[in-house]
C-alpha positions in Angstrom: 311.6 86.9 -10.2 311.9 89.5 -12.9 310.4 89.9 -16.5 312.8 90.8 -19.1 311.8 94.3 -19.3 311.8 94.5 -16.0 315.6 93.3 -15.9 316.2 95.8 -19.1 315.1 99.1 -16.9 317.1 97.9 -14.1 320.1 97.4 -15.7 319.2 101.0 -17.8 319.1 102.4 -14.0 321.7 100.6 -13.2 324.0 101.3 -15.6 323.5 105.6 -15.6 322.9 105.8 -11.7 319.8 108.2 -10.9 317.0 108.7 -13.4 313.1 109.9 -14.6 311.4 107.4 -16.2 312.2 109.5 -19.5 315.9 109.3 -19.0 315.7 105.7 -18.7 313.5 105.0 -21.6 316.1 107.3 -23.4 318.9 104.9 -22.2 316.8 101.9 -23.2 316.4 103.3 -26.7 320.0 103.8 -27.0 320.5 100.3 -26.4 317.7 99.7 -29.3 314.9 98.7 -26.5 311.8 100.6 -27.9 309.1 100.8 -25.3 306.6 103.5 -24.5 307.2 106.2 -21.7 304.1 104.9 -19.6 305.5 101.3 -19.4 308.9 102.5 -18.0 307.1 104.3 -15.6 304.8 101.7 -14.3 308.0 98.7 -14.2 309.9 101.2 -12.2 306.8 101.7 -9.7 306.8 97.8 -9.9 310.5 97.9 -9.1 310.0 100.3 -6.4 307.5 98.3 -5.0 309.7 95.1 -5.3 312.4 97.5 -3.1 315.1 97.1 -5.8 314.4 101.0 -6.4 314.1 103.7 -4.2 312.2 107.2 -5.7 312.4 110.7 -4.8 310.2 113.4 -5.9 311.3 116.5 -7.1 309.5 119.5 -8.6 309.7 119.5 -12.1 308.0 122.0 -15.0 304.3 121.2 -14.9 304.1 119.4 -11.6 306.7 116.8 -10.0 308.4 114.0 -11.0 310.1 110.9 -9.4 313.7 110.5 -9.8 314.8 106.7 -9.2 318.0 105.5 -8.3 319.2 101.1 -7.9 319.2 100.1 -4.7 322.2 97.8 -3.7 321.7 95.6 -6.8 323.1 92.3 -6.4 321.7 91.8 -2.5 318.4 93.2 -3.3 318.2 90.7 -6.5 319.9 87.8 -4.6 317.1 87.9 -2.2 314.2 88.5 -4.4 315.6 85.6 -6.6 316.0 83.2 -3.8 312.6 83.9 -2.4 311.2 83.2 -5.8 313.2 79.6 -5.4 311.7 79.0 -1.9 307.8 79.7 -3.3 308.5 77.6 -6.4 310.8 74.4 -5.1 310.6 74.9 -1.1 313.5 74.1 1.0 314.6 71.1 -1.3 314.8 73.8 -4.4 317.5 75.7 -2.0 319.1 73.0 -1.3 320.2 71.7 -5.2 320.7 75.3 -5.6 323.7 75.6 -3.2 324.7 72.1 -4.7 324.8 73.5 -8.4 326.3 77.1 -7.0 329.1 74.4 -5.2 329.8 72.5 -8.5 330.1 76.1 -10.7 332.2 77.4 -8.0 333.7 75.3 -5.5 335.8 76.3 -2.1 339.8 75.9 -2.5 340.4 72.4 -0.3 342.9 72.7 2.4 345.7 70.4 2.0 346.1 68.0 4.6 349.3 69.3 6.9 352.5 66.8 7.3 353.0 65.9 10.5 356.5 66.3 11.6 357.9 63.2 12.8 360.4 63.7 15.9 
């Protein structure tokens, strides 16, 4: 599962593709999320360890950076949430899941077909 700020720099990535860590705690603060440069960089290591980032490094002035970019968002998350569901409820917690995901959203029902009568 995610924190909140953790979900707040991924949806900053997200949103503006590829990034530094200062570029997303620039987006962040545009969206009034005020947070300190070396705790955007650590949540995206977190995320990057979590695989819902991938990082490249790139020379930069004074050394080299890592540039992030999302991952395939929604599969990534998906899967990290429902593992979360499995540690916390086992296979009983996936099971009301996919009940309550049913009742939200439920399959179009076929309608029976008419026989035709000779």
């Amino acid at each position: 599962m995610l924190g909140s700020l953790e979900s707040e720099v991924l949806a900053a990535l997200h949103a503006g593709g590829t990034a530094s860590a200062r570029e997303v705690r620039e987006r962040l603060a545009g969206r009034g999320v005020a947070v300190a440069y070396t705790t955007v960089a650590t949540i995206l290591t977190r995320l990057h360890t979590k695989r819902l980032v991938k990082r490249t490094r790139e020379p930069c002035q004074g050394g080299a950076r890592y540039v992030y970019r999302p991952v395939d968002f929604e599969r990534k998350y998906l899967r990290h949430m429902l593992k979360g569901v499995v540690a916390l409820f086992g296979p009983t917690g996936v099971v009301h899941l996919g009940e309550e995901l049913e009742r939200i959203r439920p399959e179009p029902r076929r309608s029976p077909r008419r026989r035709s009568r000779l």
